[in-house]
C-alpha positions in Angstrom: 113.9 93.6 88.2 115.4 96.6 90.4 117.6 94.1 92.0 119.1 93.4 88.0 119.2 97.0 86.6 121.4 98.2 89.8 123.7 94.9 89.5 124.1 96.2 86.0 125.0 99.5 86.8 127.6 98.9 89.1 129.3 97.1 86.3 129.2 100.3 84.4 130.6 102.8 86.8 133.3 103.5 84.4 130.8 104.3 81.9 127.8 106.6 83.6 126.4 107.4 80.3 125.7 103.8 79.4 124.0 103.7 83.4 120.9 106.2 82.9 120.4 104.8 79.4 120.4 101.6 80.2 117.7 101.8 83.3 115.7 104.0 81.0 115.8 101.3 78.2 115.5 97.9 80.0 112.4 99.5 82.0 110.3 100.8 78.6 109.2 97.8 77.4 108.1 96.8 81.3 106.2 100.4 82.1 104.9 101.6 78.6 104.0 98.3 76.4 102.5 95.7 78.6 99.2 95.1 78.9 97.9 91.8 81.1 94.3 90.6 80.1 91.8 89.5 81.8 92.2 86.2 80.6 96.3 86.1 81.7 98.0 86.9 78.3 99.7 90.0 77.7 99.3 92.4 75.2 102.3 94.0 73.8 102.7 97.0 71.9 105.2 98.0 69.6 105.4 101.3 71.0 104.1 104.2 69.2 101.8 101.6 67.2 98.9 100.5 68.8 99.0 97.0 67.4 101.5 93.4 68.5 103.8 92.5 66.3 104.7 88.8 66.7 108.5 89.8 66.2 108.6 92.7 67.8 106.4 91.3 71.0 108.7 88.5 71.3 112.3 91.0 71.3 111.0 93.6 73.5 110.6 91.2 76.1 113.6 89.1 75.8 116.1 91.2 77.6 113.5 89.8 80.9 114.1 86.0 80.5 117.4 86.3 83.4 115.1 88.0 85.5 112.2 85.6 84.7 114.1 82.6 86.5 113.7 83.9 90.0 110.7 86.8 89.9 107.4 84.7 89.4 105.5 87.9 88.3 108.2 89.0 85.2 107.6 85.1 84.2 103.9 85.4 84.3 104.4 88.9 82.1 105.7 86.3 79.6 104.4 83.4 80.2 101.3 85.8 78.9 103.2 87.1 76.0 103.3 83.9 74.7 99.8 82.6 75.3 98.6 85.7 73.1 101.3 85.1 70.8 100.1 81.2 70.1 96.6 82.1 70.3 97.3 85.0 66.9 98.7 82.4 65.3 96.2 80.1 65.5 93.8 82.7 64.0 95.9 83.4 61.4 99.7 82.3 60.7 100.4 84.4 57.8 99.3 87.5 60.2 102.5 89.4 61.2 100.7 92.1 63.7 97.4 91.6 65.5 94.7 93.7 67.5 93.9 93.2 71.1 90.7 92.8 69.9 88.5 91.7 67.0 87.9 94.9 66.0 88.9 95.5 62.8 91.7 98.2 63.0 94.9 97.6 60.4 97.1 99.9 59.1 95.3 99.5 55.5 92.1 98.3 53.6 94.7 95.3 52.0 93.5 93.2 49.3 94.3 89.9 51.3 92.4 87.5 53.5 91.3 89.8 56.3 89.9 89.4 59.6 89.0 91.3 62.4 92.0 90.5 64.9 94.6 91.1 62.3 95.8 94.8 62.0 98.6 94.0 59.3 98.8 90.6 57.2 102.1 90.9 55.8 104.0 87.3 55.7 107.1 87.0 57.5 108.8 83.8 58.1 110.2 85.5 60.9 106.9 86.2 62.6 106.5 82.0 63.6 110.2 82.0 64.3 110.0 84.4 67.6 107.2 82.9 69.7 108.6 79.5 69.3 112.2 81.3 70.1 110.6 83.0 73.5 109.0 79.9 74.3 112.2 77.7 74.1 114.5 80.0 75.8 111.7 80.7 78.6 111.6 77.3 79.6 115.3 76.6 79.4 115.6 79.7 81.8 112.5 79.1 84.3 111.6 75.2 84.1 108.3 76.2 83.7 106.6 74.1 80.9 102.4 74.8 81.6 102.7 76.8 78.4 103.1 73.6 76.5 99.6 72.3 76.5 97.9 71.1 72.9 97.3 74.2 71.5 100.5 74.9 71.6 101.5 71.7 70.1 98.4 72.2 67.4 100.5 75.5 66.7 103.7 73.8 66.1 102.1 71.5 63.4 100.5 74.4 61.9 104.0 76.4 62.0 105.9 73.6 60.0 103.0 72.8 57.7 102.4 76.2 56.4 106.5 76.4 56.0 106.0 73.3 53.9 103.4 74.5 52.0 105.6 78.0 51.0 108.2 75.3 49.8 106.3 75.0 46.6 104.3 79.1 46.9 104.3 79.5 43.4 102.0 76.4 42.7 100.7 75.6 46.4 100.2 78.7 48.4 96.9 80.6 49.1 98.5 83.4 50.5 98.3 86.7 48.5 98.8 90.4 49.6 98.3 93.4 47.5 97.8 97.3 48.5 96.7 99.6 46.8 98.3 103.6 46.4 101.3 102.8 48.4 105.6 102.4 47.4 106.3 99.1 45.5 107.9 98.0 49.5 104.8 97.9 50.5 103.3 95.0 48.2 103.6 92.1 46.2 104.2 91.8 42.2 102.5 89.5 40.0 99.4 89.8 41.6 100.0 89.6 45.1 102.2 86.5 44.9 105.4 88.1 44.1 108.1 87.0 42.0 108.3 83.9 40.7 110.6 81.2 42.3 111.6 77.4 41.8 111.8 75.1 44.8 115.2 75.0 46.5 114.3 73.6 49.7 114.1 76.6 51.5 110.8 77.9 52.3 109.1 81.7 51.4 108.6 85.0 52.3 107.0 87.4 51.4 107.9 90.1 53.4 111.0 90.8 55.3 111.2 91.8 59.1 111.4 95.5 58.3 107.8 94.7 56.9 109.1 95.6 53.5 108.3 93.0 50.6 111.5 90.8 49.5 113.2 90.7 46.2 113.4 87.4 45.8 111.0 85.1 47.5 113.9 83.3 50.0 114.9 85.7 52.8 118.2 83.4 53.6 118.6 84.9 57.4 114.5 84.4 58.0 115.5 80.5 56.7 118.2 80.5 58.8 116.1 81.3 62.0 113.3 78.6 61.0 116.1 76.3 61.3 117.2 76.7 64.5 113.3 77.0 65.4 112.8 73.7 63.5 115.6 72.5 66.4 114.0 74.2 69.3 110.1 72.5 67.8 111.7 68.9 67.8 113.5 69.3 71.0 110.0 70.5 73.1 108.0 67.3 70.9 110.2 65.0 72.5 111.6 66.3 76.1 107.2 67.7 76.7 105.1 65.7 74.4 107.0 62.3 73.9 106.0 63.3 69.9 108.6 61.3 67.8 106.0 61.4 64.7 106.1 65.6 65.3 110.0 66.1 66.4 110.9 64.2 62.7 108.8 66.2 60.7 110.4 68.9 61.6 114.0 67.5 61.1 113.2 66.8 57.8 111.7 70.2 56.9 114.8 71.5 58.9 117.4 69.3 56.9 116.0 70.6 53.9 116.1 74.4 54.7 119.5 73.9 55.4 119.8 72.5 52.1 118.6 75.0 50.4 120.6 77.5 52.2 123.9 76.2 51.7 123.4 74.8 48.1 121.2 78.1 46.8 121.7 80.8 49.1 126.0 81.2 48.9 127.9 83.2 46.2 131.9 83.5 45.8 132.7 87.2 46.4 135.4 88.6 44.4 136.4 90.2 47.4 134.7 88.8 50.3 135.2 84.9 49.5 132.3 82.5 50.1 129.3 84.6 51.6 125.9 84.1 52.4 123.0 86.4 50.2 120.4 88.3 52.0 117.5 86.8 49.3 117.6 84.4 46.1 115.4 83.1 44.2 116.2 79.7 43.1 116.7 80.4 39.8 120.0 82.5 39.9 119.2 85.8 41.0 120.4 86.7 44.4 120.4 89.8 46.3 124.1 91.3 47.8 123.0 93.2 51.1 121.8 93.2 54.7 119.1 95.0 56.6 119.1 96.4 60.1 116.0 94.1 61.2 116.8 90.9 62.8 116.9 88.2 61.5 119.3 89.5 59.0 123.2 87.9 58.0 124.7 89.9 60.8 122.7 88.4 63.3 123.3 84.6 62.4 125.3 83.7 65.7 122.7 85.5 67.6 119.8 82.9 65.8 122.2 80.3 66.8 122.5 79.1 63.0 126.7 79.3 62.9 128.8 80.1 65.5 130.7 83.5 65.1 134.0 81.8 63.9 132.2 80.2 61.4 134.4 81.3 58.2 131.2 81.9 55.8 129.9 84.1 58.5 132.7 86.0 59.2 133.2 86.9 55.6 129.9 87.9 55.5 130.4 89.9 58.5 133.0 91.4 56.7 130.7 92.2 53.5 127.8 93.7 55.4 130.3 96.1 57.8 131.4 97.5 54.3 130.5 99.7 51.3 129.9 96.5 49.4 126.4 96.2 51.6 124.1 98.6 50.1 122.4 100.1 53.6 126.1 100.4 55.5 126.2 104.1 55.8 129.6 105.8 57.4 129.0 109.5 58.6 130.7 111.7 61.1 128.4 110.6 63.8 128.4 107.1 63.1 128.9 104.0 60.4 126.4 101.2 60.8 123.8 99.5 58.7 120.7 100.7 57.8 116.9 99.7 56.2 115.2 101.0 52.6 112.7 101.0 55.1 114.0 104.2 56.1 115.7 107.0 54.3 119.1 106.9 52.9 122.2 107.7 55.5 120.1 106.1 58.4 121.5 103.9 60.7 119.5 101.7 63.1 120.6 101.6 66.4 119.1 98.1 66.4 122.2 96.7 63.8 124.5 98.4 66.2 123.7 96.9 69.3 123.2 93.3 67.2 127.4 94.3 65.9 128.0 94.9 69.6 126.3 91.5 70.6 128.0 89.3 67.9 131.5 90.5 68.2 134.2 89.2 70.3 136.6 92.0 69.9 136.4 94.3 73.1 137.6 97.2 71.2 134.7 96.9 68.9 132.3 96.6 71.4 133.6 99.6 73.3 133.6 101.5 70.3 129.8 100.3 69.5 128.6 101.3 73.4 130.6 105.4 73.0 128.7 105.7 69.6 125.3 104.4 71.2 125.8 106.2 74.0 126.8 109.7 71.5 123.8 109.2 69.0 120.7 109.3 71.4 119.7 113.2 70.7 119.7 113.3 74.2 116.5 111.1 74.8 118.1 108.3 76.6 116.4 106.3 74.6 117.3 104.4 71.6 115.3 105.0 67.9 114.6 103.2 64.8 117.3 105.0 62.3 119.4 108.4 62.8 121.2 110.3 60.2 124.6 109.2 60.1 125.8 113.2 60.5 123.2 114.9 62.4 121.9 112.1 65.5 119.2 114.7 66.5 117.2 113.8 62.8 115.5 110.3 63.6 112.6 107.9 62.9 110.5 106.5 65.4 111.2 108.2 69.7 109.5 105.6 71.1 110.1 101.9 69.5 110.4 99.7 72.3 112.5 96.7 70.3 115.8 99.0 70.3 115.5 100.0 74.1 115.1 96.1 74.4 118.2 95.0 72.5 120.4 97.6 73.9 119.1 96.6 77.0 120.2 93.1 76.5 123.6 94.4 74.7 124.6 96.4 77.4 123.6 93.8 80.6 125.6 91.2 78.3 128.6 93.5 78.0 128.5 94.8 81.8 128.5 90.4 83.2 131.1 89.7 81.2 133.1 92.4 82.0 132.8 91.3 85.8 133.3 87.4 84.5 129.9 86.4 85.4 128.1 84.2 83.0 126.5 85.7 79.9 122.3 86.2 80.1 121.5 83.8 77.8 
């Protein structure tokens, strides 16, 4: 790992503000979030919240994979990551952030199907998508496949089952989630199942990865990743289980997400063109934005759903970079998108470094790395949202995904400057 972080800041010589950030932030995740139990599995914490987010667990660590492929004891670190990851799920799938122990800590007394392991059971689509992500890319990048034993493949029917199930969550689901004396983003309408939808193919959420409840019950960039996760399920069921029976039923569920998506979750832009929404409902409504968290529209070459010259996404691109998007803020400091989940005139360093990793203009990209490197109130660290005028008022000093993903944005930026092959 020392070996990686100096390679990567020789590239950056020209740019020695970029060089302390970037050993600070690609070593947080390494030195202040890990921790291996005694049974092998890491624990991973989001930073300053002692609890594991399945999302977050799997980003923090995904800046490592390049390293992973020749230093046995980074792949171990996530070869660990993942067992704990496949092990929450199997308690609970519709869990989104879990204890290291059964202990019964969570953020809140939620009027939902509790149990001791789960500290927040808020239901993401997104939350199934990253493990299966960090489990595909790690063994594309190390060979190693002792992960994929029949728990795992016990998870991966339980992954596409539950999806199939939230195809039809107004009439089939059991999952409910109320809480009581909190803002409306913090639970579900009509008793804890939200609002209503009709089947489109695509399949529900009911939370959205800032962890803030959705409009409309189908999160079009969290159906977009289960997609591509769909892909990822029926290439391991064939290449490491010889499962024909599991790699087509999750084609089909896949083929019919992307139904959904590009019959349902589309509008015509008066100024924009053809664009993909951020949510819909299936019965007309859809919701004109993007959010910082990841997935989200900006990120869809990143989840590997369209390629970045794909004309829908570029026009949405162009929507969610604008004032049309509803959390793009532009300030003297900075313009970049934002969250509700924080206050207005944030911006999140995360959506930055995600516009940095899904352009292909260098000027852009430049201009994304001065204004990261400008907006740190001096830390050397990245945060969750910073005003857009003042960098020195943010959320969150220590929130390890951002350190991760500039960490990955900048080792990305600094290969291909010096031609060699990107990271991933």
């Amino acid at each position: 790992m020392h070996d990686y972080i100096q390679h990567v800041e020789q590239q950056l010589e020209h740019f020695p503000e970029l060089q302390g950030m970037f050993r600070n932030c690609y070593a947080n995740t390494y030195e202040t979030t890990l921790q291996v139990l005694e049974d092998g599995s890491t624990f991973v914490i989001t930073g300053d919240i002692p609890a594991m987010w399945l999302r977050d667990s799997t980003a923090q660590v995904r800046h490592y994979l390049p390293v992973a492929s020749t230093d046995p004891k980074v792949a171990d670190i996530i070869a660990g990551v993942i067992r704990r990851q496949i092990f929450y799920i199997g308690i609970d799938p519709y869990g989104n952030a879990f204890n290291c122990e059964d202990n019964d800590n969570r953020y809140d007394i939620d009027l939902t199907e509790l149990n001791a392991w789960v500290w927040e059971r808020k239901y993401e689509i997104d939350s199934l998508c990253y493990p299966i992500q960090l489990s595909y890319l790690f063994w594309k990048m190390t060979g190693r496949t002792d992960l994929f034993d029949e728990s795992f493949r016990i998870v991966m029917h339980r992954i596409i089952d539950l999806w199939r199930c939230e195809q039809y969550h107004d009439d089939h689901s059991p999952y409910t989630f109320m809480r009581e004396d909190c803002p409306p983003s913090d639970t579900l309408r009509n008793q804890g199942k939200g609002m209503p939808t009709s089947y489109t193919g695509m399949t529900w959420s009911g939370f959205r990865p800032s962890d803030d409840a959705c409009t409309f019950g189908y999160l079009i960039p969290s159906n977009m990743f289960a997609s591509v996760v769909l892909g990822y399920m029926a290439e391991i069921a064939i290449e490491l289980y010889n499962d024909e029976r599991l790699a087509s039923k999750a084609l089909r569920l896949q083929e019919e997400i992307n139904f959904g998506i590009e019959n349902y979750g589309t509008v015509i832009h008066p100024q924009y063109g053809k664009i993909y929404a951020y949510e819909t409902d299936g019965q007309g409504n859809h919701n004109l934005m993007d959010d910082a968290n990841v997935p989200s529209l900006l990120s869809i070459p990143y989840l590997g759903y369209r390629p970045v010259d794909d004309i829908v996404y570029q026009n949405t691109r162009s929507f969610v970079l604008s004032e049309h998007n509803p959390y793009y803020f532009t300030g003297t400091a900075a313009s970049g998108i934002g969250s509700p989940h924080t206050p207005t005139d944030y911006i999140w360093h995360i959506a930055l470094c995600m516009q940095g990793l899904t352009s292909t203009d260098p000027g852009e990209i430049e201009s994304i790395l001065h204004v990261l490197s400008t907006t740190h109130a001096s830390t050397g660290f990245m945060h969750e949202g910073f005003h857009k005028d003042d960098p020195t008022l943010f959320t969150r000093p220590w929130f390890a995904w951002a350190n991760s993903l500039f960490a990955e944005f900048v080792s990305q930026y600094a290969l291909q400057s010096s031609k060699e092959p990107s990271s991933l």
